[in-house]
KOLDRENNU-821090 format. One record per residue (C-alpha): residue number from 1; y, x, z; chain; residue in one letter. Coordinates in pm, 1 decimal, padded with zeros to 6 digits. Layout:
! residues N
   num          y          x          z   chaine   residu
   NUM          Y          X          Z        A        a
...
END
This chain:
! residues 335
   num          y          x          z   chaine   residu
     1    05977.5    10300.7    07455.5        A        x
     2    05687.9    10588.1    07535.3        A        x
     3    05579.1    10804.5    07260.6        A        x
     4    05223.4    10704.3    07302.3        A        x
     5    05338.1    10288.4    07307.0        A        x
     6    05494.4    10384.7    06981.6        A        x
     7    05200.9    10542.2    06864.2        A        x
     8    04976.7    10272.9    06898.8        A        x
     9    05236.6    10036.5    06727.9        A        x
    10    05192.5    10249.1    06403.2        A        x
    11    04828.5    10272.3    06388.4        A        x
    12    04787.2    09882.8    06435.7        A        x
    13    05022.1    09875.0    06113.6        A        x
    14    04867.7    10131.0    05948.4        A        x
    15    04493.7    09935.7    06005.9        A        x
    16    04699.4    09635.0    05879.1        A        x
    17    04828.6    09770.8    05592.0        A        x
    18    04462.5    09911.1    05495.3        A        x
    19    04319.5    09579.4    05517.0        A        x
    20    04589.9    09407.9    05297.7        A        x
    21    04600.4    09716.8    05055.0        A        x
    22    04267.6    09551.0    04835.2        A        x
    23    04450.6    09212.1    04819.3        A        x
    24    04791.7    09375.0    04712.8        A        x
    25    04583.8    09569.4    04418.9        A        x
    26    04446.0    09264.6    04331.4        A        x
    27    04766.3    09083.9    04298.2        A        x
    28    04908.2    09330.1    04068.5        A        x
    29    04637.4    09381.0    03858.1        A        x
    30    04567.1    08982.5    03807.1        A        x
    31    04275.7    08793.8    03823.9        A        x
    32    03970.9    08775.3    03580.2        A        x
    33    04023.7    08564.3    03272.1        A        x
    34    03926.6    08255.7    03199.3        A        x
    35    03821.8    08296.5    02856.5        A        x
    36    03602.0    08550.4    02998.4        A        x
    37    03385.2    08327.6    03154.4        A        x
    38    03466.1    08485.7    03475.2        A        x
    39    03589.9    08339.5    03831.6        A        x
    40    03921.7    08271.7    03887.5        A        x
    41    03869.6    08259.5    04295.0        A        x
    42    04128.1    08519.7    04468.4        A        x
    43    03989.3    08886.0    04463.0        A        x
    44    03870.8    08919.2    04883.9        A        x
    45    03943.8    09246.4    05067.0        A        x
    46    03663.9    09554.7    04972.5        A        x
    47    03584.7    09306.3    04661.0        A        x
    48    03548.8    09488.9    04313.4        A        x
    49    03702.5    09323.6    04034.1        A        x
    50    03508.9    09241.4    03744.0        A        x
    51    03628.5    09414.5    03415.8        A        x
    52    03829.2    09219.0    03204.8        A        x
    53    03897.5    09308.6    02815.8        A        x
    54    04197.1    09478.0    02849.0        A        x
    55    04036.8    09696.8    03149.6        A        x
    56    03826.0    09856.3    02871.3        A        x
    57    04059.9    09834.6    02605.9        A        x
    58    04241.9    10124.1    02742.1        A        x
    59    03911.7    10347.8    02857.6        A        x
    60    03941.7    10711.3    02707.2        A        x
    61    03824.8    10758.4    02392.7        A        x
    62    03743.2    11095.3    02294.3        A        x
    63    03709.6    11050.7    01878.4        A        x
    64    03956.8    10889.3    01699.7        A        x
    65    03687.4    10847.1    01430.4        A        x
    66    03763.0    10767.9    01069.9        A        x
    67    03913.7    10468.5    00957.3        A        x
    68    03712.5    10331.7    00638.1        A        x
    69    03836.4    09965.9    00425.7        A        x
    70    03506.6    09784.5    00288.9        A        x
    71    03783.8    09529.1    00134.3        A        x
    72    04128.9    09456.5    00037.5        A        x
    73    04245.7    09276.9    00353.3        A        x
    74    04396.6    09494.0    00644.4        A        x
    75    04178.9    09365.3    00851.1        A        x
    76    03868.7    09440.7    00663.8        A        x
    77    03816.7    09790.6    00789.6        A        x
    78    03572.3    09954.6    01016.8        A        x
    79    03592.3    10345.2    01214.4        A        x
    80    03359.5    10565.7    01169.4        A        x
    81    03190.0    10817.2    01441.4        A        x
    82    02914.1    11069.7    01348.6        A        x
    83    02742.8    11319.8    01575.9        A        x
    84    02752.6    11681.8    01581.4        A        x
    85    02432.6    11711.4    01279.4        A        x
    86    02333.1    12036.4    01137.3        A        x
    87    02192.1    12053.4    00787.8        A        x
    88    02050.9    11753.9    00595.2        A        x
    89    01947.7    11554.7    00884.8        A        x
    90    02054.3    11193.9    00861.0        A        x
    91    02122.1    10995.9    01164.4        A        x
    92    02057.5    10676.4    01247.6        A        x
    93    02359.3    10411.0    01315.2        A        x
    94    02492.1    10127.1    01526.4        A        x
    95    02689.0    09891.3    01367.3        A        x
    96    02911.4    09762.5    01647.4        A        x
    97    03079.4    09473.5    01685.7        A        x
    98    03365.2    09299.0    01880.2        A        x
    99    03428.6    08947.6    02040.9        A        x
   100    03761.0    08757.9    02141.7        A        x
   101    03639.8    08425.1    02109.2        A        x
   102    03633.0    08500.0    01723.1        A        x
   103    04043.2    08468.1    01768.7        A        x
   104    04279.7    08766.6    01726.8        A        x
   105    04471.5    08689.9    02092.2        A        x
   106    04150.3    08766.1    02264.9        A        x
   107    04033.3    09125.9    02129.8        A        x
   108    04051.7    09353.2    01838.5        A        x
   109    03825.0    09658.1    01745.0        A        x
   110    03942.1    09826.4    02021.8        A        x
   111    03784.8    09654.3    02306.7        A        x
   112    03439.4    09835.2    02153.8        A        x
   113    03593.8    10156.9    02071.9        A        x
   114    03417.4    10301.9    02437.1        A        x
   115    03119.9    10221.4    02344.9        A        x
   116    03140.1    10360.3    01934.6        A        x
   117    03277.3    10627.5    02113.4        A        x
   118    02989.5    10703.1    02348.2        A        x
   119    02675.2    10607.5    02145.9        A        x
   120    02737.5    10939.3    01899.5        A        x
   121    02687.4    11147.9    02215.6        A        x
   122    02346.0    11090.2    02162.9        A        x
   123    02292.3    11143.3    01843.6        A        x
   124    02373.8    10836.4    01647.0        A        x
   125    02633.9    10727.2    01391.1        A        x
   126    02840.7    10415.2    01492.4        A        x
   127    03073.3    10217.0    01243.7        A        x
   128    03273.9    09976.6    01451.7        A        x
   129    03397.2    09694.9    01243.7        A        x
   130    03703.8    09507.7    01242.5        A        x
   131    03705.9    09183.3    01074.3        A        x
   132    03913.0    08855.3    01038.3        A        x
   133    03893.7    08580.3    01281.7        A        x
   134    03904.7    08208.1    01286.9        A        x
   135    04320.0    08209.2    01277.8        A        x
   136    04332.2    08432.9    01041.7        A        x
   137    04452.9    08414.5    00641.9        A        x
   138    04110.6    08344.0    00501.3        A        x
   139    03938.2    08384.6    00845.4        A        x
   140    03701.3    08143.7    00969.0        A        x
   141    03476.2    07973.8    00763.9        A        x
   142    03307.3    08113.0    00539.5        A        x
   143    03533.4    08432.0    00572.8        A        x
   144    03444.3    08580.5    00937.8        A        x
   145    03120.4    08552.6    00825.7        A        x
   146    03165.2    08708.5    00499.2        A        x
   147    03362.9    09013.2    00661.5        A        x
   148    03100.4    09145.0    00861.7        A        x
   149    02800.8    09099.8    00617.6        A        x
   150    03058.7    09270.5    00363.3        A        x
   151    03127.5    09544.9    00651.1        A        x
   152    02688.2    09556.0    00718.1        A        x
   153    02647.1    09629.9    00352.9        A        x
   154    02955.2    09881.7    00312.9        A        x
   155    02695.8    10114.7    00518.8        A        x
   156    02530.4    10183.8    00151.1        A        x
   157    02847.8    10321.9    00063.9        A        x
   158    02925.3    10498.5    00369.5        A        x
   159    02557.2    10641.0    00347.0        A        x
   160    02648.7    10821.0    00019.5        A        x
   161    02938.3    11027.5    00164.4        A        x
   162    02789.0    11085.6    00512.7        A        x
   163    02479.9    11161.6    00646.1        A        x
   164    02307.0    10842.5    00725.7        A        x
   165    01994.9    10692.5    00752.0        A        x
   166    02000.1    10360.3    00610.1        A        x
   167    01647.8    10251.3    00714.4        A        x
   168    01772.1    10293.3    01077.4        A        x
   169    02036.0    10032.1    01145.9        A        x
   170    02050.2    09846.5    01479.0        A        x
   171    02378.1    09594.8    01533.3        A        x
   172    02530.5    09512.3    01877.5        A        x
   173    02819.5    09261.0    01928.2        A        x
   174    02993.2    09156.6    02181.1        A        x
   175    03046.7    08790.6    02315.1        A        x
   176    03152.1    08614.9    01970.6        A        x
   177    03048.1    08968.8    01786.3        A        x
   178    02707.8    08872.9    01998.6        A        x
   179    02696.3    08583.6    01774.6        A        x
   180    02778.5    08723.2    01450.2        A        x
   181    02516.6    09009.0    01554.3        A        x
   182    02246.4    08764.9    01532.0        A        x
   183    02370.3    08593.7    01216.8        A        x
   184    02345.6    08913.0    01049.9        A        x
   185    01996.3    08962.4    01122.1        A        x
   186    01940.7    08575.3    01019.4        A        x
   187    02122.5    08599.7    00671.5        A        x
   188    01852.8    08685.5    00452.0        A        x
   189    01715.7    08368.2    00498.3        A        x
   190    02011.4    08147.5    00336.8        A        x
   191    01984.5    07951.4    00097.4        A        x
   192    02129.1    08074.8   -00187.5        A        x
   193    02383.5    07797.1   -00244.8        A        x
   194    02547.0    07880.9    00123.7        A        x
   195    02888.0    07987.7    00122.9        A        x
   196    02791.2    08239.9    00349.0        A        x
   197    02530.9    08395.3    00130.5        A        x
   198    02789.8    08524.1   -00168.8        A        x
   199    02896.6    08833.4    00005.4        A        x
   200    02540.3    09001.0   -00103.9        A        x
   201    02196.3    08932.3   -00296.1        A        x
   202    02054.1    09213.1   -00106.4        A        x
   203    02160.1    09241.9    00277.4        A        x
   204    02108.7    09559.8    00464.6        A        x
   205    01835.5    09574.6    00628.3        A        x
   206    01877.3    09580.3    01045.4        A        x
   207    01639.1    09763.1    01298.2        A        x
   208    01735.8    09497.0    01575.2        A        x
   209    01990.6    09321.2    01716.2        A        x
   210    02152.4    09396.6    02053.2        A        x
   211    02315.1    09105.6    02186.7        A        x
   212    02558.1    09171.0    02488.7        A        x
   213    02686.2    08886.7    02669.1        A        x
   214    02645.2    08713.2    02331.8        A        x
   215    02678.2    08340.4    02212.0        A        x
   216    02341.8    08250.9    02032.4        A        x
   217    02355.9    07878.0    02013.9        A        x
   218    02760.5    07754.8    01842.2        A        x
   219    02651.6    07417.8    01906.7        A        x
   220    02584.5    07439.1    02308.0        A        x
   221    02880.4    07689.7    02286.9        A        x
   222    03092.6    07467.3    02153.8        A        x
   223    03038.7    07146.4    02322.3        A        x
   224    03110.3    07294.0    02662.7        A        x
   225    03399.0    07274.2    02665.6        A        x
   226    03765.1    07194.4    02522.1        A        x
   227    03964.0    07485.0    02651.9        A        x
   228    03915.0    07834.2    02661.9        A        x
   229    03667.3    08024.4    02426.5        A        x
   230    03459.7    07743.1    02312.5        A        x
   231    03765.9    07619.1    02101.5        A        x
   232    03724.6    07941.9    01895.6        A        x
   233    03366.8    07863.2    01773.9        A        x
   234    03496.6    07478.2    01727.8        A        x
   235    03821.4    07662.4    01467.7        A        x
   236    03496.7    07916.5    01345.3        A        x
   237    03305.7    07640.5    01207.3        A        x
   238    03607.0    07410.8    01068.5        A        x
   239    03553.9    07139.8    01336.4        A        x
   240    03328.0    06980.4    01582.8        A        x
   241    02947.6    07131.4    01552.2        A        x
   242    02856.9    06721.7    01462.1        A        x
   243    03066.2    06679.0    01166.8        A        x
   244    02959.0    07004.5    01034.4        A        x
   245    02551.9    07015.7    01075.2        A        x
   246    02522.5    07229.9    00767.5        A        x
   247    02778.3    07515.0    00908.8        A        x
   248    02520.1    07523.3    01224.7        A        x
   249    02240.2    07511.9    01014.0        A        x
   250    02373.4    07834.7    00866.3        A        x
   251    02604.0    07964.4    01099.5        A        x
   252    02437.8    07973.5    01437.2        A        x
   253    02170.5    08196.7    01501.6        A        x
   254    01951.2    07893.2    01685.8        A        x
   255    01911.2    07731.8    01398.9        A        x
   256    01839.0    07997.1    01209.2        A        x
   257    01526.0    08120.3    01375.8        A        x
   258    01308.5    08339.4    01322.6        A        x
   259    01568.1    08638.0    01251.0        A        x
   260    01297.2    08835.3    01128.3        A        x
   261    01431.5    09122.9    01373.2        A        x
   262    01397.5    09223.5    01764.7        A        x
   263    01682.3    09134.6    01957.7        A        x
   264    01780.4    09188.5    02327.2        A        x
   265    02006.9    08985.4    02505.6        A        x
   266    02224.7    09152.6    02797.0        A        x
   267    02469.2    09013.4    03019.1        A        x
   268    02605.9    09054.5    03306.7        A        x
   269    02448.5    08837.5    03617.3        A        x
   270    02826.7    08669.9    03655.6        A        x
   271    02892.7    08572.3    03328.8        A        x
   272    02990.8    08266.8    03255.9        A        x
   273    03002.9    08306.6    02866.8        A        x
   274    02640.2    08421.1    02860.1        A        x
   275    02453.1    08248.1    03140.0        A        x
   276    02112.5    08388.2    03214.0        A        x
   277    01962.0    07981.4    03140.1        A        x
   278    02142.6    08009.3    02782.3        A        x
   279    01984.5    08370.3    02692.5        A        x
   280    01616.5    08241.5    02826.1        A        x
   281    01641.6    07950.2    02594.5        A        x
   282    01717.7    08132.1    02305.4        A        x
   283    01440.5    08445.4    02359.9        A        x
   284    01205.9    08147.5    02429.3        A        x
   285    01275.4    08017.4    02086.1        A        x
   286    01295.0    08297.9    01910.8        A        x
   287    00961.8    08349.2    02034.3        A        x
   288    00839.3    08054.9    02008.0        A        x
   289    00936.3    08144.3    01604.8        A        x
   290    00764.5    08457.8    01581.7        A        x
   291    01051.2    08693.5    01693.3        A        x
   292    01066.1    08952.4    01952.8        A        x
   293    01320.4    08867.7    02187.5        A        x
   294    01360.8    08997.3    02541.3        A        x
   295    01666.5    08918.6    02803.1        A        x
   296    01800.5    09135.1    03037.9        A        x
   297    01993.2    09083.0    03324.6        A        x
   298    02258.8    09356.8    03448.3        A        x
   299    02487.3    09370.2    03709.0        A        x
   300    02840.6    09248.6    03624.8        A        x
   301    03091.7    08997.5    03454.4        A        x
   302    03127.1    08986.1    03042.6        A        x
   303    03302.5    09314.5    02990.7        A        x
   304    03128.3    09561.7    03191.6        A        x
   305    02771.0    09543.1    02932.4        A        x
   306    03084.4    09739.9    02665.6        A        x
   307    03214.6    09979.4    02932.9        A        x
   308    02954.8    10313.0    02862.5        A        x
   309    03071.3    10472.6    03187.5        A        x
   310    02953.7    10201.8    03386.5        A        x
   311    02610.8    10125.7    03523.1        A        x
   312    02541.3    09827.9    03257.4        A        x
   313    02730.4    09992.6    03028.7        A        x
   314    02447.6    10276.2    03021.4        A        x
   315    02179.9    10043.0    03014.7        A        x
   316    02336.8    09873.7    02720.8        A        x
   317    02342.6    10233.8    02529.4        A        x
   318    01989.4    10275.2    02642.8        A        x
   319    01882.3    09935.9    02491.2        A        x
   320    02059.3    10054.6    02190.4        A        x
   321    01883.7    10380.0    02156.1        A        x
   322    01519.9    10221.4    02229.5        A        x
   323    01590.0    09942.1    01921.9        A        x
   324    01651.6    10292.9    01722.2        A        x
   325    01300.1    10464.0    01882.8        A        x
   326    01490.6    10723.2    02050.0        A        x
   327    01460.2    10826.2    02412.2        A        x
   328    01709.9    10646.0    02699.8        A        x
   329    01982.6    10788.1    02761.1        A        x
   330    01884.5    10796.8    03167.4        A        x
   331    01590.9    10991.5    02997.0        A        x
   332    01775.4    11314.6    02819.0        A        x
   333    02130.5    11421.0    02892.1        A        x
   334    02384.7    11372.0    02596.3        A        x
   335    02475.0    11585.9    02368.3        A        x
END
């Protein structure tokens, strides 16, 4: 055969190959999950991949941080970040917290470690909190609840041994940490014969909430459906939303309005966990109640608001930093 025949031969399977490479990456990598509220549809050549939890899970973390207990359980523990501080300045700090469908086969602490990782660059303290989930010993309810007001609180405590500022507190969960975000901002105003009220007569006080791709409403959350994530809120509360209208009353931040605090709600402009319709009802409430609540819409599925090195990811550690009155961090380079 001539060289040049032979020639053209290879470059028609070379072109080939290039236009089959995407699919073949896409194949080995998997397709988005499920539970994330993501498509399932096959990834289409030149197509970028939404993130999926255990995309960020393994993102670089520079700090280790410092791994703190604020109770006896080995999963009641949060890490610990500070900035580089000089003297007696205190710092402000993000409490951050995780999602997985508030089960432990979903996520862990470290699908926020990025972003606890990240925020100190600019200047603030984050204490990323691990807590128990629905299918956990003593998880569930009132216990997943109890965890992370225990774990808001602990900041007192951390406060005395590092240098934070305690009147400048902002949370932001994640998905089901979304949720129990909002519920910590909302806590103060439970009656005191809740359940949910006996981890503290005096809860931290929060500068705002930032909700990313969170779940504000358990009972729309859980009645969507019965597979996937919305069985984790049904095991959160004990059982369907109806035969439990006192663990909504106190358990979902809907019906718990006003917080009392500024939130933000962010989410990507594909997820399915956080649609935009879901977020606008809840601001609209919430204002309607005498709250400050704003949406925002990003670009992205429901993992991509936690990854810092991505364009939501920033905007999410901008929101952050504006709850705390401190400049954007597309506004000042980090430190």
């Amino acid at each position: 055969m001539p060289a040049h025949a032979n020639r053209r031969r290879e470059s028609a399977r070379a072109r080939r190959h290039q236009r089959l490479l995407p699919v073949a990456l896409a194949l080995t990598i998997g397709w988005p999950s499920l539970a994330a509220g993501q498509s399932t549809a096959p990834v289409s050549p030149g197509h970028v991949r939404l993130l999926r939890a255990g995309d960020v899970d393994t993102m670089a973390v520079g700090d280790p941080g410092v791994r703190i207990a604020y109770g006896a359980d080995s999963l009641q523990f949060g890490v610990l970040r500070l900035p580089g501080v000089t003297g007696k300045a205190r710092v402000p700090l993000v409490i951050v917290i995780h999602g997985g469908c508030w089960t432990s086969s979903f996520a862990t602490i470290s699908n926020t470690s990025p972003l606890a990782d990240a925020l100190p660059r600019h200047g603030v303290a984050t204490w990323n909190v691990e807590y128990r989930r629905a299918d956990h010993p003593g998880g569930g309810w009132p216990g997943t609840f109890l965890d992370v007001a225990r774990a808001t609180d602990y900041v007192r405590t951390l406060a005395r041994h590092h240098p934070i500022d305690t009147t400048r507190v902002v949370v932001a969960g994640h998905s089901a940490g979304g949720h129990l975000a909002l519920w910590l901002a909302a806590r103060p105003g439970l009656p005191a014969s809740s359940p949910l009220a006996t981890a503290s007569d005096r809860p931290l006080a929060l500068r705002g909430v930032v909700s990313m791709g969170g779940i504000a409403d358990l009972a729309e959350f859980a009645g969507r459906s019965r597979s996937g994530c919305s069985v984790g809120a049904v095991r959160l509360l004990g059982g369907e939303p109806a035969a439990f209208p006192e663990r909504i009353a106190q358990g979902s931040p809907m019906a718990m309005l006003p917080l009392g605090v500024p939130s933000v709600h962010v989410a990507g402009d594909q997820d399915g966990i956080a649609p935009l319709a879901v977020r606008e009802a809840f601001a609209a409430a919430a204002t309607r109640a005498g709250d400050r609540a704003t949406v925002e819409r990003v670009d992205g599925g429901h993992f991509e608001v936690i990854a810092p090195s991505t364009t939501p990811g920033r905007r999410v550690v901008s929101l952050i930093l504006e709850r705390l009155g401190m400049a954007p961090v597309d506004a000042r380079p980090p430190r």
